[in-house]
C-alpha positions in Angstrom: -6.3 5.8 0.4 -3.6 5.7 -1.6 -4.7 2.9 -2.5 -7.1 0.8 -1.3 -4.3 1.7 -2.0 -6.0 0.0 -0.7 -6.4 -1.9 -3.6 -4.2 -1.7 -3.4 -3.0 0.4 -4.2 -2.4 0.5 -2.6 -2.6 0.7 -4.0 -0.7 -1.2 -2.4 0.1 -0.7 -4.0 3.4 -1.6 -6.2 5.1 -5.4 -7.0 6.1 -7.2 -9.6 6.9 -10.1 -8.0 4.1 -12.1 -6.5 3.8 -13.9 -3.2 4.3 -17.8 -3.2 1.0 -19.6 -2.9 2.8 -22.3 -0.1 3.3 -18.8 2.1 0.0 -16.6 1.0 -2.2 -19.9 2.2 -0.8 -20.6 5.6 -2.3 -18.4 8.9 -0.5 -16.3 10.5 1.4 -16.9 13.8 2.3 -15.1 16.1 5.3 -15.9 18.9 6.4 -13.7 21.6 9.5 -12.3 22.2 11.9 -9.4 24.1 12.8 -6.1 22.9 16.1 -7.7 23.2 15.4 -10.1 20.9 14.7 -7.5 18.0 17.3 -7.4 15.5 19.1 -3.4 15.6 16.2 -2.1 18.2 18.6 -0.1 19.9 19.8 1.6 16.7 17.0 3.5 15.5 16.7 7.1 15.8 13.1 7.1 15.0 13.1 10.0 13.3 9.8 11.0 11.4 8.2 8.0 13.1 6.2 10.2 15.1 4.8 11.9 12.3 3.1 8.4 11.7 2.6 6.7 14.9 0.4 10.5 15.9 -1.7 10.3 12.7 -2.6 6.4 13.5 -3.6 7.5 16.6 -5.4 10.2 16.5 -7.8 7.7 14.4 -7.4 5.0 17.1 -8.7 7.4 19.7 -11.9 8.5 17.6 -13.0 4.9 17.8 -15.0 2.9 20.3 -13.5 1.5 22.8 -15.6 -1.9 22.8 -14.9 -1.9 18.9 -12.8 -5.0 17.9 -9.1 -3.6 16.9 -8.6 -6.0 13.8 -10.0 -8.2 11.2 -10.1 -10.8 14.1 -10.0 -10.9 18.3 -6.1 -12.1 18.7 -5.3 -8.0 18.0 -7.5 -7.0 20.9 -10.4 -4.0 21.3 -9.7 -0.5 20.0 -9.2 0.3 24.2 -6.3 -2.0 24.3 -4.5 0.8 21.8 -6.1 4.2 23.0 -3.9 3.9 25.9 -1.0 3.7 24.7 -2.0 6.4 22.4 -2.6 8.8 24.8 0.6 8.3 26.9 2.6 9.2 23.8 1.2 12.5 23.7 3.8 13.2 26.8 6.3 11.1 24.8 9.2 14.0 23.7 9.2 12.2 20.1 12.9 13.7 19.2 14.4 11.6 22.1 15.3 8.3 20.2 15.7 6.5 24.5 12.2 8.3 25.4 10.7 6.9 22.3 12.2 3.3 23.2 11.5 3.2 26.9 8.1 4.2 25.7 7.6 1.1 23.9 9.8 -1.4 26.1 7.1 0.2 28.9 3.6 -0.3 26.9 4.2 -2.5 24.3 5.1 -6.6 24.0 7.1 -7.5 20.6 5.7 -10.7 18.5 7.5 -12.5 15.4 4.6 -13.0 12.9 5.4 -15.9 10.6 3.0 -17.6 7.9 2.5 -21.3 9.7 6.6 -21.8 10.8 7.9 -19.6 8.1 9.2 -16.0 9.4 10.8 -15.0 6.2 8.2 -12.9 3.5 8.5 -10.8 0.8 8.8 -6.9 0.6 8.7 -4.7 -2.2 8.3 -0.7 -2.7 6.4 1.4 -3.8 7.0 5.4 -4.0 4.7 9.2 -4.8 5.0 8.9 -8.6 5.6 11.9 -10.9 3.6 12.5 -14.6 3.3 15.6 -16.7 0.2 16.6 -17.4 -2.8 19.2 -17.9 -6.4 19.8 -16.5 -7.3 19.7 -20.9 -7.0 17.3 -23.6 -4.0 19.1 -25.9 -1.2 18.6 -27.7 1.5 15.1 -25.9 -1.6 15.2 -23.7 -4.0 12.6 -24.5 -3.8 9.8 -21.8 -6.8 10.8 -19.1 -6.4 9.5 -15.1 -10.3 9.5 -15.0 -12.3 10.1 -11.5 -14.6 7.9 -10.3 -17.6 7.1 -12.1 -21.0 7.8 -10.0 -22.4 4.6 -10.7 -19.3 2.6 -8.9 -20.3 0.9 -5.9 -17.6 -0.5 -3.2 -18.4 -2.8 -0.7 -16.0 -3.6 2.3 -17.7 -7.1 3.3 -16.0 -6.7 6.8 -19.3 -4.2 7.7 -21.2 -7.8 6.7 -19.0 -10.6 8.2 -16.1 -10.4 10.5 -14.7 -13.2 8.7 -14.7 -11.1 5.8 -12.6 -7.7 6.8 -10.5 -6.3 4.8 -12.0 -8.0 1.4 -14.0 -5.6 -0.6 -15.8 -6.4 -4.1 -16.9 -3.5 -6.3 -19.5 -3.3 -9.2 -22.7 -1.5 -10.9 -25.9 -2.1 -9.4 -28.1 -3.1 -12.6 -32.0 -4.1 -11.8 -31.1 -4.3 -7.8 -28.0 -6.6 -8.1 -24.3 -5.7 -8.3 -23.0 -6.7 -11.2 -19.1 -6.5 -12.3 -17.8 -3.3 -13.0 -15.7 -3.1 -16.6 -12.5 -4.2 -16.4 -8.9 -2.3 -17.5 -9.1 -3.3 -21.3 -12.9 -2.1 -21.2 -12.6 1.1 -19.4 -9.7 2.6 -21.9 -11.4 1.4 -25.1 -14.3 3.7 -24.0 -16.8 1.0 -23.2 -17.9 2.6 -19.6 -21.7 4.0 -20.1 -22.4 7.6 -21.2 -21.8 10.1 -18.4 -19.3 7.7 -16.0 -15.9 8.3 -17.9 -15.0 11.4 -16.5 -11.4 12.5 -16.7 -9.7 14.2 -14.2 -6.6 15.2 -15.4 -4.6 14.5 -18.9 -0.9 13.3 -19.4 1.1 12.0 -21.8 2.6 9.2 -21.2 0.2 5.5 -20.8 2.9 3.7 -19.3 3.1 7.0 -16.6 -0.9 6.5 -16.5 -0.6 2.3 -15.5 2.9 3.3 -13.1 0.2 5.8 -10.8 -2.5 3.4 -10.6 0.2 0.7 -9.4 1.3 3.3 -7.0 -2.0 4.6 -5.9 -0.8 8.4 -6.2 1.3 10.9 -7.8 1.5 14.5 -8.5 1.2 15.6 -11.9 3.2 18.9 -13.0 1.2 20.9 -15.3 2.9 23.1 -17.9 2.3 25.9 -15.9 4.5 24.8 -13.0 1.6 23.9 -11.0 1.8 20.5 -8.8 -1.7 18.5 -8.7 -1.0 15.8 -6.3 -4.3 13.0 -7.0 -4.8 9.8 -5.0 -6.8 7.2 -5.0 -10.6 7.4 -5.3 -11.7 3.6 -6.2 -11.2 0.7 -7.9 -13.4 -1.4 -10.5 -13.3 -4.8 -8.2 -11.1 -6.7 -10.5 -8.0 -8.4 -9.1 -4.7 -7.1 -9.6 -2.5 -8.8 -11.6 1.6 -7.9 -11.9 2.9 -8.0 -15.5 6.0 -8.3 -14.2 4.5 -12.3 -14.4 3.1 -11.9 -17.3 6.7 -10.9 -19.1 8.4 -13.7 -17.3 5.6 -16.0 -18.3 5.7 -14.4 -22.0 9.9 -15.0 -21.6 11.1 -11.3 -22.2 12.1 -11.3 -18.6 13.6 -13.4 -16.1 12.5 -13.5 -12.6 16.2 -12.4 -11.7 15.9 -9.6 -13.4 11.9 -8.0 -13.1 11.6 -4.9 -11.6 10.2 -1.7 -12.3 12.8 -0.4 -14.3 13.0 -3.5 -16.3 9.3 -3.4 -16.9 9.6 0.0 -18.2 12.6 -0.5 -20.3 10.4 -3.6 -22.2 7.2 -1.0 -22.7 9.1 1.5 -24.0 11.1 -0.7 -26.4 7.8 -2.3 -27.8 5.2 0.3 -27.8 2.9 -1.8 -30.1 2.9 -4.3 -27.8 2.7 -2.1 -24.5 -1.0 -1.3 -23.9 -1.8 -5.0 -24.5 0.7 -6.0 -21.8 -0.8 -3.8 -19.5 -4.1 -4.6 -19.9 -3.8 -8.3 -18.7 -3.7 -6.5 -15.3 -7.7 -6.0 -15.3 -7.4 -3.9 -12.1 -7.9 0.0 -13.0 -8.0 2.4 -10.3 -9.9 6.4 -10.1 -8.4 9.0 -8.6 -9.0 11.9 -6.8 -6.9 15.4 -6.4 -5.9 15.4 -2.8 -5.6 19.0 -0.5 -3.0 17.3 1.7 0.5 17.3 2.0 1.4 13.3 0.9 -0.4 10.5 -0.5 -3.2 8.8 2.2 -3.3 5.2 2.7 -5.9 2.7 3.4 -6.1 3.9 6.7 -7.2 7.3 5.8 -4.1 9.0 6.9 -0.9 10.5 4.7 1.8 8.7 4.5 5.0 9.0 6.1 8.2 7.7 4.1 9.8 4.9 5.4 7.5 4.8 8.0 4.6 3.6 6.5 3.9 0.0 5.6 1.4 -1.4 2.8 0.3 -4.9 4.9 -2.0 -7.5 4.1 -5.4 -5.9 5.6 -7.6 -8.9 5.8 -4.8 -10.4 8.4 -3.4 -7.4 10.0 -4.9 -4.0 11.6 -4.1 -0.5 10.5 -2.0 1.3 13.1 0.2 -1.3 14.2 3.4 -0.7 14.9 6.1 -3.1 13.7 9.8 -4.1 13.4 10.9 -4.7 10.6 14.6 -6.3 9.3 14.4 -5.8 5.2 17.0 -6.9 3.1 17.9 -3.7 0.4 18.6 -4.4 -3.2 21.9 -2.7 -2.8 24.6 -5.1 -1.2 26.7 -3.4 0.2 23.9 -0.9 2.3 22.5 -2.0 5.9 19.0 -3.9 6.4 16.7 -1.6 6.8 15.8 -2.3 10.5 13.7 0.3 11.8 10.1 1.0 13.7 7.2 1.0 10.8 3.1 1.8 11.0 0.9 -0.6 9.2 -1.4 2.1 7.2 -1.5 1.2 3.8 -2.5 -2.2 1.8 -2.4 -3.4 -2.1 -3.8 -5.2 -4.2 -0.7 -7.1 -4.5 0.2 -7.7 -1.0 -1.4 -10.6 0.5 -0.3 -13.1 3.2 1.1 -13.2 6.7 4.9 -12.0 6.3 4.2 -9.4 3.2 5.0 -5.7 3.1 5.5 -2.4 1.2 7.4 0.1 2.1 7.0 3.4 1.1 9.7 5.4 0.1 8.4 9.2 -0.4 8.5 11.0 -3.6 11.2 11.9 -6.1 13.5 10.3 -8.2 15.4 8.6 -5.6 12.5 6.7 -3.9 11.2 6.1 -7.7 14.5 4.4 -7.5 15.3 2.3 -4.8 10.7 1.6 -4.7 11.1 -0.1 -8.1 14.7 -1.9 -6.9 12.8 -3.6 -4.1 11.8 -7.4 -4.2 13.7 -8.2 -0.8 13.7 -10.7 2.0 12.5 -9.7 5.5 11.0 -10.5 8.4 8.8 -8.2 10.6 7.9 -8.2 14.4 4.5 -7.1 15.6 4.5 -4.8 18.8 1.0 -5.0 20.4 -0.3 -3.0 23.7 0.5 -5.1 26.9 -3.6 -5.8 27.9 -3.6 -7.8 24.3 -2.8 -11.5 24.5 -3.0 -13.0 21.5 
């Protein structure tokens, strides 16, 4: 996924700002409403959402039907969603009223809230660009390595219901896992002989930290060739923003952190960057991908502005929900539109907590790294679920 992005990166990621213990502690709620009740509903065109709701579902309709939806009963079996699944494949998806009555007909909207509290936080994240080459040459010397053999990934949700959407990762060292070497470890050259395998080379190391943040990329070779990579693993450490850890060190302010700011500071102290960086002991493999976007933790590309990083452990992949997201610029409308859980991030926990992702290009690089918004977010789930 991008990320598990799912590492999230997913990874998620993706956020420099981090979610307040008081809201990542409480359960989640749930409280249902009416369509009418749903902040701009009537407003969206829905354009491109298709393009993710189809690829959700066309996973959701290989599972069993008996197989619980969720990391918990309250989001129903996996039959609860195949139907609405397949009476959207009569849906004409370019007829913004067709697509609503579709919903207002199959569907039953939910606030979700953390305990009593409706408002979250919502970052960005984007498809990030690096130069690069497939050799070590010339401004190229920073490698985005490929998984090492010897990583093993557990997702303890195939153990433990309780336990889904947690994963650890490590080496398994005389029939034990053991912890996998963390960031600082990895790029002084400490992983054993025959593991640090690099996939591609660029040349910038603050490019190399931005795309395991992100989960993917594409890297522009010299020859005008585009190698778009995504993620492949991660060593099991948590992630940690160093947007915090310049706030905490006082060369930024939480007013002013974000992902231009970050790379502003890194640039303007180079002999100071890499250490920064590596207080965030998360690192993340990659992979070159053969399909036309990044994939998410749910195993599907991603679709901009359609597809939400969400807090896996609490919420299901292929969800659709409502969102009502504050933008960084003030004088722009919420964005209030009809978005498919299908990502997560190591930086995205609790109840009322999403990502958006904005694409590819120097525009969503833009308004990704701009993002540290309030929002809220309504959960619409099949009419046979109750909750």
């Amino acid at each position: 996924m991008i990320r598990l992005l799912s590492f999230l990166v997913a990874l998620s990621l993706t956020s420099c700002a981090a979610v307040p213990p008081e809201e990542k502690d409480q359960p989640l709620t749930l409280q249902k409403i009416s369509f009418a009740g749903l902040p701009g509903w009537n407003a969206d065109s829905f354009e491109n959402f298709a393009d993710a709701y189809i690829k959700s579902c066309n996973r959701i309709l290989k599972r069993s039907p008996e197989r619980q939806f969720g990391p918990d009963l309250k989001w129903g079996m996996s039959k609860d969603w195949q139907l609405p699944c397949k009476k959207f494949e009569t849906v004409n998806s370019k007829n913004p009223q067709e697509v609503r009555t579709f919903f207002e007909t199959y569907f039953t909207p939910y606030s979700v809230a953390a305990g009593i509290e409706k408002d979250g936080l919502f970052t960005g994240y984007y498809e990030a660009s690096l130069r690069g080459s497939k050799t070590k040459t010339g401004p190229y010397q920073i490698p985005l390595r490929a998984r090492p053999d010897d990583l093993v990934m557990v997702q303890l949700g195939d153990f433990r219901d309780d336990l889904k959407g947690r994963r650890i990762a490590g080496r398994v060292i005389d029939g034990r896992l053991r912890p996998y070497e963390d960031h600082a470890e990895i790029i002084a050259g400490k992983l054993p002989a025959g593991q640090d395998k690099p996939l591609l080379w660029v040349d910038s190391a603050v490019d190399a930290f931005f795309v395991q943040i992100q989960g993917s990329g594409v890297v522009r070779l010299e020859n005008g060739e585009a190698v778009r990579i995504g993620y492949a693993g991660q060593n099991g450490h948590p992630y940690y923003a160093i947007g915090r850890e310049l706030i905490k060190r006082e060369h930024l302010t939480k007013e002013n952190v974000s992902m231009q700011s970050i790379r502003n500071w890194l640039a303007a102290n180079p002999g100071q960057a890499q250490e920064v960086m590596t207080t965030n002991p998360s690192y993340v493999f990659f992979r070159i991908l053969d399909k036309d976007g990044p994939v998410g933790g749910e195993g599907v590309p991603l679709t901009p502005l359609r597809s939400l990083a969400i807090d896996h452990s609490l919420m299901p992949y292929g969800m659709p929900l409502w969102v009502d997201i504050e933008v960084p610029d003030q004088n722009a409308p919420n964005i209030t539109r009809l978005m498919v859980a299908q990502d997560t991030g190591g930086a995205i926990r609790g109840p009322v907590r999403g990502d958006v992702f904005w694409g590819y290009g120097s525009e969503a690089e833009t308004m990704a790294g701009q993002m540290k918004s309030d929002g809220r977010y309504w959960a619409l789930l099949p009419n046979t679920v109750t909750p």
